[in-house]
C-alpha positions as CSV (number, residue, x, y, z in Angstrom):
1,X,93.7,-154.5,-78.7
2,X,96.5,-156.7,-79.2
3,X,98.0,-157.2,-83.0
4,X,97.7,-160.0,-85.5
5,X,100.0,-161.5,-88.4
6,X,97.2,-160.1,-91.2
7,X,97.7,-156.3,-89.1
8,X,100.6,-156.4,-90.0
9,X,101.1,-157.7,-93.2
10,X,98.1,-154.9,-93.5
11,X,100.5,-151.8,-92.7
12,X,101.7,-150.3,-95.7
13,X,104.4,-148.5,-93.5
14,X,106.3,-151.8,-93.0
15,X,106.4,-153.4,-96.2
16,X,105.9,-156.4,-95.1
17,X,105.0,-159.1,-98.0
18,X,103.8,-162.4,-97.5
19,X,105.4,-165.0,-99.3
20,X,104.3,-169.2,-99.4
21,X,101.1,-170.9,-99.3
22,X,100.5,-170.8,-95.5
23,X,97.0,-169.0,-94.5
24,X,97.8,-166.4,-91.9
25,X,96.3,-166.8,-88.1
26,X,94.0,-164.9,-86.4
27,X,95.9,-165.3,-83.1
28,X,97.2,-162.0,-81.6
29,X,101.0,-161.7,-81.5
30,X,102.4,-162.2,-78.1
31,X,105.9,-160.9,-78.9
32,X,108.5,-160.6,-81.4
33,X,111.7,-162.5,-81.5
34,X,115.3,-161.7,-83.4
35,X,117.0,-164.5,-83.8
36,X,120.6,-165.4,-86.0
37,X,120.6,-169.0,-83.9
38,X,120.3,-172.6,-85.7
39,X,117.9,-173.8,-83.3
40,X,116.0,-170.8,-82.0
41,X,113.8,-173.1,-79.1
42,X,115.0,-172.4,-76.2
43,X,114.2,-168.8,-76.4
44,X,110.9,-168.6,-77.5
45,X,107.6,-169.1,-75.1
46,X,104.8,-169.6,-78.4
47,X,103.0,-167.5,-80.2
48,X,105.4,-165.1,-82.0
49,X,106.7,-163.6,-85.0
50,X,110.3,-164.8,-85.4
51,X,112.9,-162.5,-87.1
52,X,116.2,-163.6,-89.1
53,X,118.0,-162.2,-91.7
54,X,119.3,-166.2,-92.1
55,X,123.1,-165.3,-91.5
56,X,123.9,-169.0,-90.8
57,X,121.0,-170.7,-92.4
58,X,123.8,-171.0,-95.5
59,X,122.3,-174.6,-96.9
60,X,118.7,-175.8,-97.6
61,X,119.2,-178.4,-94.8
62,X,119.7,-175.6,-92.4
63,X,117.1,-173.2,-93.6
64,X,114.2,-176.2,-93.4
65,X,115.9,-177.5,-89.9
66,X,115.1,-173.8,-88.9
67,X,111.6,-173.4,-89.7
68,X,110.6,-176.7,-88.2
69,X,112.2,-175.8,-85.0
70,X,110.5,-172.6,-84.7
71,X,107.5,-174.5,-85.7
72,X,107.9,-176.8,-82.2
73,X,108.4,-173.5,-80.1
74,X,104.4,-172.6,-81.2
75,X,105.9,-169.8,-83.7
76,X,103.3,-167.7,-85.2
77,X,105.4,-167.0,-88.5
78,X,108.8,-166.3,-89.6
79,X,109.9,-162.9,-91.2
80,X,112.7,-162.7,-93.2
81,X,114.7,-159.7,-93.9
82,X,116.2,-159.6,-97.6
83,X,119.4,-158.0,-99.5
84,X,121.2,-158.8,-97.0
85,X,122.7,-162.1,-97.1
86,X,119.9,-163.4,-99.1
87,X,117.9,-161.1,-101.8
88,X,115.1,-163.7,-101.7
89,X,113.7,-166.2,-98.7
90,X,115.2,-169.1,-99.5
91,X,113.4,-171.8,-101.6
92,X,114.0,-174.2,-98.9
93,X,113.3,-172.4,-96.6
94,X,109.7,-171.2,-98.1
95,X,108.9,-175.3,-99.2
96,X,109.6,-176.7,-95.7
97,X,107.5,-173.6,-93.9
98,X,104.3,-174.5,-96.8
99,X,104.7,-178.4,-95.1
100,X,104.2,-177.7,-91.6
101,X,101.7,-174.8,-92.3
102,X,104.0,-171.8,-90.9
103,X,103.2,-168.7,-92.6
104,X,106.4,-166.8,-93.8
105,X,106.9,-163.0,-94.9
106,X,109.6,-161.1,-96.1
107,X,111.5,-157.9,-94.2
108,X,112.5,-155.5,-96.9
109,X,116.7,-154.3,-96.1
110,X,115.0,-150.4,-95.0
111,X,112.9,-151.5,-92.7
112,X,114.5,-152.2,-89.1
113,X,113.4,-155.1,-87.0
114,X,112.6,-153.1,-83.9
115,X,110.0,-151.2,-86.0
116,X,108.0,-154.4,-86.0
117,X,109.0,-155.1,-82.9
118,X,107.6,-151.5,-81.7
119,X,104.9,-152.1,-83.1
120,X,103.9,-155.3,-81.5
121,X,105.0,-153.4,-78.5
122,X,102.9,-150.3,-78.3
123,X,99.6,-153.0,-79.4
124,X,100.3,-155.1,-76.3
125,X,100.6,-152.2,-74.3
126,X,97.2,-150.5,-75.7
127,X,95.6,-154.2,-75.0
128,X,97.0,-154.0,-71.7
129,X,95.9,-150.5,-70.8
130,X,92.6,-151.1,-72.4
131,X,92.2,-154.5,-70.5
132,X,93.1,-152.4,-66.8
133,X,90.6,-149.7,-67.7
134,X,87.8,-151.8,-68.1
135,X,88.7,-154.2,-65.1
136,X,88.6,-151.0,-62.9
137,X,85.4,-149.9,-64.8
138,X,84.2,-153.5,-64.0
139,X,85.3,-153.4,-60.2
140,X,83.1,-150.0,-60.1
141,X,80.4,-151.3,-61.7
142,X,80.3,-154.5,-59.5
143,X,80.9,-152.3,-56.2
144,X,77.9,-149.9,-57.1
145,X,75.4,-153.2,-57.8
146,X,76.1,-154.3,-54.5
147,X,75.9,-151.6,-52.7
148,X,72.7,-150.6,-54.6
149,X,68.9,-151.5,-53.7
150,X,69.2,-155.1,-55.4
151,X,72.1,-155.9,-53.4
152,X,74.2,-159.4,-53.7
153,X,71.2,-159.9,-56.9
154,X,72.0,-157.3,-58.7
155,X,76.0,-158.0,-58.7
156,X,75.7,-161.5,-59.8
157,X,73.3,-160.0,-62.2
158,X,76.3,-157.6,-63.3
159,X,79.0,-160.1,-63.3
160,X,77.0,-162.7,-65.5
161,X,76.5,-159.4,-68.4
162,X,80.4,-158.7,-68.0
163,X,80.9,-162.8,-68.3
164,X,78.3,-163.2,-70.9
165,X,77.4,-166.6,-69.2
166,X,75.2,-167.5,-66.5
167,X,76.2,-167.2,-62.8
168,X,75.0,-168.9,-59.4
169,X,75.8,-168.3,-56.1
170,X,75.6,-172.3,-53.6
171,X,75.9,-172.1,-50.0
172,X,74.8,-175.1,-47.4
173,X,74.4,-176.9,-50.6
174,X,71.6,-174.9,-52.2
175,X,71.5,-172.4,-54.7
176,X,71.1,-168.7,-52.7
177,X,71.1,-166.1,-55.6
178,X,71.9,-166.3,-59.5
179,X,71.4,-164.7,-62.5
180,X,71.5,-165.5,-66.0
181,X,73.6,-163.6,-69.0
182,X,71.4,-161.4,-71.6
183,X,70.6,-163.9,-74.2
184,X,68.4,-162.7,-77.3
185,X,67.0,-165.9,-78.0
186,X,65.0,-168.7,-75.6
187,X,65.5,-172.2,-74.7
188,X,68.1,-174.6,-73.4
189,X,71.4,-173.2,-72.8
190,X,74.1,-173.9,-75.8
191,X,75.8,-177.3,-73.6
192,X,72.1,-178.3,-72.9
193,X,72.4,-177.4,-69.4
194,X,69.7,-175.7,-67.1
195,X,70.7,-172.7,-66.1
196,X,71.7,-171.8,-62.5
197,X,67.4,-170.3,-62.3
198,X,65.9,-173.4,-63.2
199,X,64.2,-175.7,-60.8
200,X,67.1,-177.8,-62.3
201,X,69.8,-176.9,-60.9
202,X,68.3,-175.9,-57.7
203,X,70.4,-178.6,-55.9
204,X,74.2,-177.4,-56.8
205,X,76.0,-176.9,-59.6
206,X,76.7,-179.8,-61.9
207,X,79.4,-181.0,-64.0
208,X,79.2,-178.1,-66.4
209,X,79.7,-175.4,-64.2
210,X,83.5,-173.8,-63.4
211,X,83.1,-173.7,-59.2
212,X,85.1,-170.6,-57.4
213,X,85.1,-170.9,-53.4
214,X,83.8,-168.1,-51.6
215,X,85.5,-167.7,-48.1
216,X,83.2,-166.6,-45.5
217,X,84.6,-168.0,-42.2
218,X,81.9,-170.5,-41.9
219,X,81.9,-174.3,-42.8
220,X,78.7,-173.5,-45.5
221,X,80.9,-175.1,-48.4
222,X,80.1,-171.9,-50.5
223,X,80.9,-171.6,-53.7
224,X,80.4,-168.8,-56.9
225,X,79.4,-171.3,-59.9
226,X,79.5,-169.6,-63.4
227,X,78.1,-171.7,-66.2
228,X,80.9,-173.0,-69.1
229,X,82.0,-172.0,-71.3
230,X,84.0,-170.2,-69.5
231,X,87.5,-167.9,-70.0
232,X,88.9,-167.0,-66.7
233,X,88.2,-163.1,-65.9
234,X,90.4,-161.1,-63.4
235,X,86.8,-159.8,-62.7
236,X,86.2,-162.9,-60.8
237,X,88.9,-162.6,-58.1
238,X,87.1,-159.4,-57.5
239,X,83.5,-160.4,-57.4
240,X,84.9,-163.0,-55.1
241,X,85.7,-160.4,-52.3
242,X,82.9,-158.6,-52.8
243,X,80.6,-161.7,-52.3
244,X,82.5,-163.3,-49.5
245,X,82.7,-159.6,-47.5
246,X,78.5,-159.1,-48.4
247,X,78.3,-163.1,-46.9
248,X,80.3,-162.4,-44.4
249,X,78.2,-159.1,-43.3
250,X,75.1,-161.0,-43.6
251,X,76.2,-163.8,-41.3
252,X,76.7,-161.1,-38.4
253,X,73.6,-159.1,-39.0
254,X,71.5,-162.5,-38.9
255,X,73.5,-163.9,-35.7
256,X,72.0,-160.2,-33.7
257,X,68.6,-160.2,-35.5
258,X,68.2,-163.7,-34.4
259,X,69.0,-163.0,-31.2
260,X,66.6,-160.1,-30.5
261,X,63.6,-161.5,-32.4
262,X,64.1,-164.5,-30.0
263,X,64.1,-162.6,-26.7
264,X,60.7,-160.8,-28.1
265,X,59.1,-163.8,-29.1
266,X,60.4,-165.5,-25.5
267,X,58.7,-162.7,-23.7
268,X,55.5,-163.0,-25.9
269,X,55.5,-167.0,-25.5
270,X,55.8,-166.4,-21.2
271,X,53.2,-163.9,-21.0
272,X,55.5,-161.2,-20.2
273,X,54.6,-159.4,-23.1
274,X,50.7,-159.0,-24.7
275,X,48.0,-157.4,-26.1
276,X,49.2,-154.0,-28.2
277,X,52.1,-153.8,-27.1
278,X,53.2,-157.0,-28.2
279,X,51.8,-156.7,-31.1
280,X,53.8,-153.4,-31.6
281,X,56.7,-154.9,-30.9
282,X,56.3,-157.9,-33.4
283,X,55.6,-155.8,-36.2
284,X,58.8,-154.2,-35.2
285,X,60.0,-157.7,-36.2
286,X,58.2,-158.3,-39.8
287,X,55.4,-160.0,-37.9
288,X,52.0,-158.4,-38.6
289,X,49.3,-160.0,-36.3
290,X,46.5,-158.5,-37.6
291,X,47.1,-161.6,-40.0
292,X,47.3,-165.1,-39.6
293,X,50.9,-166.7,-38.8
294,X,52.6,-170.0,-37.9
295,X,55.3,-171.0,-35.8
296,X,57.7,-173.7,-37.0
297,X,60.4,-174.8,-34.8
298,X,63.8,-176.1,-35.9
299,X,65.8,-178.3,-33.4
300,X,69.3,-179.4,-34.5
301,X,72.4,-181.9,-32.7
302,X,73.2,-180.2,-29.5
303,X,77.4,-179.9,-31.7
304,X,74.9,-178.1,-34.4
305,X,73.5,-175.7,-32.9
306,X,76.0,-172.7,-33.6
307,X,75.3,-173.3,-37.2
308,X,71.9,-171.7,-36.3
309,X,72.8,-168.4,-35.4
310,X,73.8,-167.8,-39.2
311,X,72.2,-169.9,-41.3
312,X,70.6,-168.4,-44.2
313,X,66.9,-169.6,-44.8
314,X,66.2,-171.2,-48.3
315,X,64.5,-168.9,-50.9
316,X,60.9,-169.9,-50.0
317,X,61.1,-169.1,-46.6
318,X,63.5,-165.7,-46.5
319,X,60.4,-163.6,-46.2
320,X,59.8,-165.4,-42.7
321,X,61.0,-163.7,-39.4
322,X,63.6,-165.9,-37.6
323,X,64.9,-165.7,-33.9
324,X,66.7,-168.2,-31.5
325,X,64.6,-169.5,-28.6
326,X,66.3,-172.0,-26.5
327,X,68.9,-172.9,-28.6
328,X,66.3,-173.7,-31.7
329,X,65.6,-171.7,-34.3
330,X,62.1,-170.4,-34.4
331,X,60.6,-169.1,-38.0
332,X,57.1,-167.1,-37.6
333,X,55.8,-167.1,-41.1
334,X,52.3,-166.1,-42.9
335,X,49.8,-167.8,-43.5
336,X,50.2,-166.8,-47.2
337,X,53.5,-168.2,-47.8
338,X,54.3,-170.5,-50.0
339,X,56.8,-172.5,-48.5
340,X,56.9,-176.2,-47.6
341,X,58.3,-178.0,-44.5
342,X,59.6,-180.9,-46.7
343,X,61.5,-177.7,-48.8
344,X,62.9,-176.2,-45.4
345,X,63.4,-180.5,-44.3
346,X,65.7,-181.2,-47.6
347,X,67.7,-178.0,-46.9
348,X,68.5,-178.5,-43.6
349,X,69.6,-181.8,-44.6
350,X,71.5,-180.7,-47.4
351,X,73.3,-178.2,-44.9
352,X,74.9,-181.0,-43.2
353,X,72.5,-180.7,-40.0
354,X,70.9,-183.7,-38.2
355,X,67.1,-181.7,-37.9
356,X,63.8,-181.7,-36.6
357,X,61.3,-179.7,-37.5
358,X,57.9,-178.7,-35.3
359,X,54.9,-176.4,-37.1
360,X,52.2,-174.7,-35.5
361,X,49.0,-174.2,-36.5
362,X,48.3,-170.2,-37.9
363,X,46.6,-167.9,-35.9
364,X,45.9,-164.0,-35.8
365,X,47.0,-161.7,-32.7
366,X,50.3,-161.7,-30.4
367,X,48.2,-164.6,-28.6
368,X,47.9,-166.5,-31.7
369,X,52.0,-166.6,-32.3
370,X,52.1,-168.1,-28.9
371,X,49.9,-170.8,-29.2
372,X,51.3,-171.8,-32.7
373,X,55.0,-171.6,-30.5
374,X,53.4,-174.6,-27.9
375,X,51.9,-176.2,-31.0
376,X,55.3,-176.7,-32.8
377,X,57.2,-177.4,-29.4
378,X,54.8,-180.4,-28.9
379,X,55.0,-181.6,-32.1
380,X,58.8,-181.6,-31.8
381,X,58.6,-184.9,-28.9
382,X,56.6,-187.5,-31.9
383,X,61.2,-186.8,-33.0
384,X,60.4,-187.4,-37.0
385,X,62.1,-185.2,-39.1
386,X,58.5,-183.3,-39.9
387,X,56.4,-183.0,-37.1
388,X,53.0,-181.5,-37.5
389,X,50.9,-180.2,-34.6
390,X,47.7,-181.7,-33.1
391,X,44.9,-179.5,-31.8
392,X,46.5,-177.2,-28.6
393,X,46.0,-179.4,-25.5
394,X,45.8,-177.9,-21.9
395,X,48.1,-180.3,-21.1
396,X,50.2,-179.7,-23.6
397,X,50.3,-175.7,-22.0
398,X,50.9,-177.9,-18.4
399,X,54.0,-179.2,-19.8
400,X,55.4,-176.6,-21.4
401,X,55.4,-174.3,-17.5
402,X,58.6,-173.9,-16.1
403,X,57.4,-173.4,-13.0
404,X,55.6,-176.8,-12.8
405,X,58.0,-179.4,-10.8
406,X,56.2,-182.0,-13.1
407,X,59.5,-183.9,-13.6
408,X,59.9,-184.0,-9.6
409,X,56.5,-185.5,-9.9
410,X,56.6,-187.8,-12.8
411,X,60.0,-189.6,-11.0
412,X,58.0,-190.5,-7.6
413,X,55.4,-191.5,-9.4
414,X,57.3,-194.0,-11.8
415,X,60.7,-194.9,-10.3
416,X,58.5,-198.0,-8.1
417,X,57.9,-199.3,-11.3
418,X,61.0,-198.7,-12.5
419,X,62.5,-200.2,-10.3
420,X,60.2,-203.3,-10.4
421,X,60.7,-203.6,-13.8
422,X,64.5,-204.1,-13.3
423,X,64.2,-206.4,-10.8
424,X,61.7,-209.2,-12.0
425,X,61.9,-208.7,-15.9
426,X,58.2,-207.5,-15.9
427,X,56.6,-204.9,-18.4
428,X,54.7,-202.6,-15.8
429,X,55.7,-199.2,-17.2
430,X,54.6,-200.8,-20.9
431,X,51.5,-202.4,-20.0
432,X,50.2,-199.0,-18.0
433,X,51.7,-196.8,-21.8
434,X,49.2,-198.6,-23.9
435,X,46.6,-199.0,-21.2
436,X,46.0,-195.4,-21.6
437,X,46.8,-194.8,-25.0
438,X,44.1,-197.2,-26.0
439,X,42.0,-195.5,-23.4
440,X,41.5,-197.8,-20.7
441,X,40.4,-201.1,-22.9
442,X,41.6,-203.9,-21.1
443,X,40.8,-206.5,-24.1
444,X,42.8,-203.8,-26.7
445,X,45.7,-203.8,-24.5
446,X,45.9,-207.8,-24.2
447,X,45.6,-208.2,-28.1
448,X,48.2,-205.5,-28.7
449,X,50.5,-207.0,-26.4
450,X,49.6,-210.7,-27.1
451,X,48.6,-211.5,-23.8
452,X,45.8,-212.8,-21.5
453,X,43.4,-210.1,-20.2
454,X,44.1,-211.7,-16.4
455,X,47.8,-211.0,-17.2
456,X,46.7,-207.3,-18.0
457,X,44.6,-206.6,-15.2
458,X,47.2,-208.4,-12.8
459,X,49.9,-205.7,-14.0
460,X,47.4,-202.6,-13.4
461,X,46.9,-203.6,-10.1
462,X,50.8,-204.0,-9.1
463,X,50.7,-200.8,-10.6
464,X,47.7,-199.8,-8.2
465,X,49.7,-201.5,-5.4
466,X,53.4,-199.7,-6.4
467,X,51.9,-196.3,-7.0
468,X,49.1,-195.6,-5.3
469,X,47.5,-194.7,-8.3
470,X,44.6,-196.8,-10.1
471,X,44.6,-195.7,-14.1
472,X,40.6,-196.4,-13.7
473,X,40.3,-193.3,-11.5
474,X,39.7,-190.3,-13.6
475,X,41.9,-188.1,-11.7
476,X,44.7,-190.8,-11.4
477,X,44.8,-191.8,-14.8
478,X,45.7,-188.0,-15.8
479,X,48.6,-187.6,-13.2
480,X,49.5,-190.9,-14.6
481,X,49.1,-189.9,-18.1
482,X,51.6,-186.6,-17.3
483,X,54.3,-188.5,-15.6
484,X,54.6,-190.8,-18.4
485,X,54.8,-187.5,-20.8
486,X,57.5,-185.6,-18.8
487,X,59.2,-189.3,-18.9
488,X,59.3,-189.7,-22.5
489,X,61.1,-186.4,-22.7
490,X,63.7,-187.3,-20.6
């Protein structure tokens, strides 16, 4: 531990007597300084113990000019070694150093300047030593947390003890892990500031928190935030590598877990795989299908979609499994968990990422996961940021076949009225839309487009004419109804 002015006015060893009215500080001593110079300044940094035995400080004018000047430099006090060419500290001296508040002592002729400056030594040293010992003990201690069963937890857990403030980990904008110092007493924190485990401060740090960046190779804007007050630790720089290594580790692991829990659930959606041996392989996967599960799909920015691959799930959903399907990101959750689409909506946002989200309905068995999967992929077309499903459709399972040319189809069907369109100004394709969402009511279709019922039934039959198809013909109206749907998807 490094040494203060009252240590060593304390040893009886140096002799040391404290002279004038100046109260002694508490600060440790960074260094001693001998000094015969007038104006002793430029060689002293602030916060030491200057020495002089006063050779030229021969007239009071001198003697006070010296103790304010050490007093600019951020001196800690002056000692001043007697019987040598002063058997006293000079009056002046002593008056100016009680106006600025400089604490003075006296050297007594037998005891050598180096022994107090030894001794300042050999305390700054011991502080040192001490301080290297415990950041190695603190590196260990940090290394084994992480490495332990609570993982990335349990070091932030160890680094807010060592810190003795609170400590939250932020990436893609939300708060990812935390923990809070040992406190033996409840209630607000002491700047009246929720603490980084309150719903509070579940969106980022704020304005009382010291923010250290956490490199991870990714553009997730993640950062280490440890609650103030705080007094930089060389701890830090090494939690910092631990975190930004784990991060970095974690990133890689998700990028191949995604990848293979999306070819399973790809195989279960096709029909490739089913029955036990699906369901063996999903359990593989952290999906039990003896219980119920949903499927909510997450569709980003064609320029997002990399972000994907990695992209840590916020803290409600993390117990969900996660694959890539198609270049979207496909979470099969329980029924049981408490997680919200707006949550997963807000994050996803928060991340940067231009998303839409698609959910299932919950079902039991491998089957079950792959209806949910068509569920949420329909939902996805109504393009709102929170889309959820309708009732499975067999047409929605039509769609959804690769090996349907329905696009093929749905172009001949529509490019005549297309083109018709284009060429006279008319509304065909419109008029035949909400003739069949308003199931085939000529007089709904007139008052929602504010026209005449003639006009309406004069467009159906150009269409009748262009097509071949008459929407009043059961079986037309459907292939109608599915050319329009593959059209609306592009």
């Amino acid at each position: 531990m490094a040494i203060t002015l009252p240590d060593l006015l304390a040893d009886s060893a140096l002799g040391l007597v404290a002279q004038g009215r100046a109260e002694a500080p508490s600060q440790p001593v960074q260094w001693v300084a001998v000094t015969e110079l007038e104006d002793p300044r430029p060689f002293l940094n602030g916060a030491e113990v200057v020495l002089t035995t006063g050779v030229r400080l021969k007239t009071g004018a001198a003697q006070r000019s010296f103790v304010q000047r050490s007093h600019e430099a951020g001196a800690l006090a002056i000692g001043f070694g007697v019987d040598l060419t002063h058997r006293r500290v000079p009056t002046a001296l002593l008056a100016e150093a009680d106006r600025v508040g400089l604490p003075v002592f006296s050297v007594p002729y037998e005891v050598p300047f180096i022994a107090i400056g030894k001794k300042v030594a050999d305390a700054l040293s011991a502080a040192q030593y001490a301080g290297l010992e415990e950041l190695l003990e603190g590196h260990a201690v940090l290394a084994s947390a992480l490495l332990g069963a609570g993982g990335l937890s349990s070091l932030l857990g160890e680094l807010a003890r060592m810190l003795g403030t609170d400590v939250a980990l932020h990436q893609y904008g939300t708060r990812i892990a935390g923990a809070e110092a040992p406190r033996s007493w409840g209630g607000p924190r002491p700047d009246g500031e929720a603490s980084p485990g309150s719903p509070d401060a579940a969106s980022g740090p704020t304005a009382g928190w010291h923010r250290v960046p956490i490199a991870t190779g990714l553009k997730d804007r993640c950062t280490l935030a440890i609650a103030e007050p705080y007094t930089r630790a060389a701890v830090v720089d090494y939690a910092q590598s631990l975190i930004s290594v784990e991060l970095t580790n974690q990133a890689r692991n998700r990028t191949g877990t995604r990848t293979a829990t999306g070819q399973l659930l790809l195989d279960v959606v096709r029909g490739t795989l089913a029955g036990p041996e699906a369901a063996a392989r999903l359990v593989s996967s952290g999906i039990d299908t003896t219980v119920r599960h949903g499927v909510v799909i997450i569709d980003v920015a064609s320029g997002q979609r990399r972000a994907l691959r990695t992209l840590p799930l916020p803290h409600g959903w993390a117990p969900a499994s996660a694959g890539l399907v198609e270049d979207r990101l496909v979470l099969v959750a329980a029924a049981s968990l408490a997680a919200e689409p707006a949550d997963l909506a807000a994050y996803l946002h928060g991340a940067g990422l231009t998303a839409r989200i698609g959910v299932g309905g919950a079902y039991a068995q491998p089957n079950g996961v792959r209806w949910s999967y068509f569920e949420a992929r329909e939902a996805l077309q109504r393009g709102q940021s929170i889309n959820l499903a309708d009732r499975l459709s067999l047409t929605s399972l039509l769609m959804s076949s690769a090996d349907v040319p329905l696009a093929d189809l749905a172009a001949e069907t529509l490019r005549p009225l297309e083109r018709f369109d284009a060429a006279h100004g008319t509304d065909l394709l419109t008029t035949l839309q909400r003739y069949l969402d308003l199931d085939g009511s000529v007089a709904a279709v007139a008052a929602d487009l504010s026209l005449h019922r003639n006009t309406i039934r004069y467009r159906l039959q150009q269409v009748i004419t262009l097509t071949g198809y008459d929407p009043s013909v059961t079986s037309d109206r459907v292939h109608l109804y599915l050319a329009l749907r593959v059209r609306a998807l592009g």
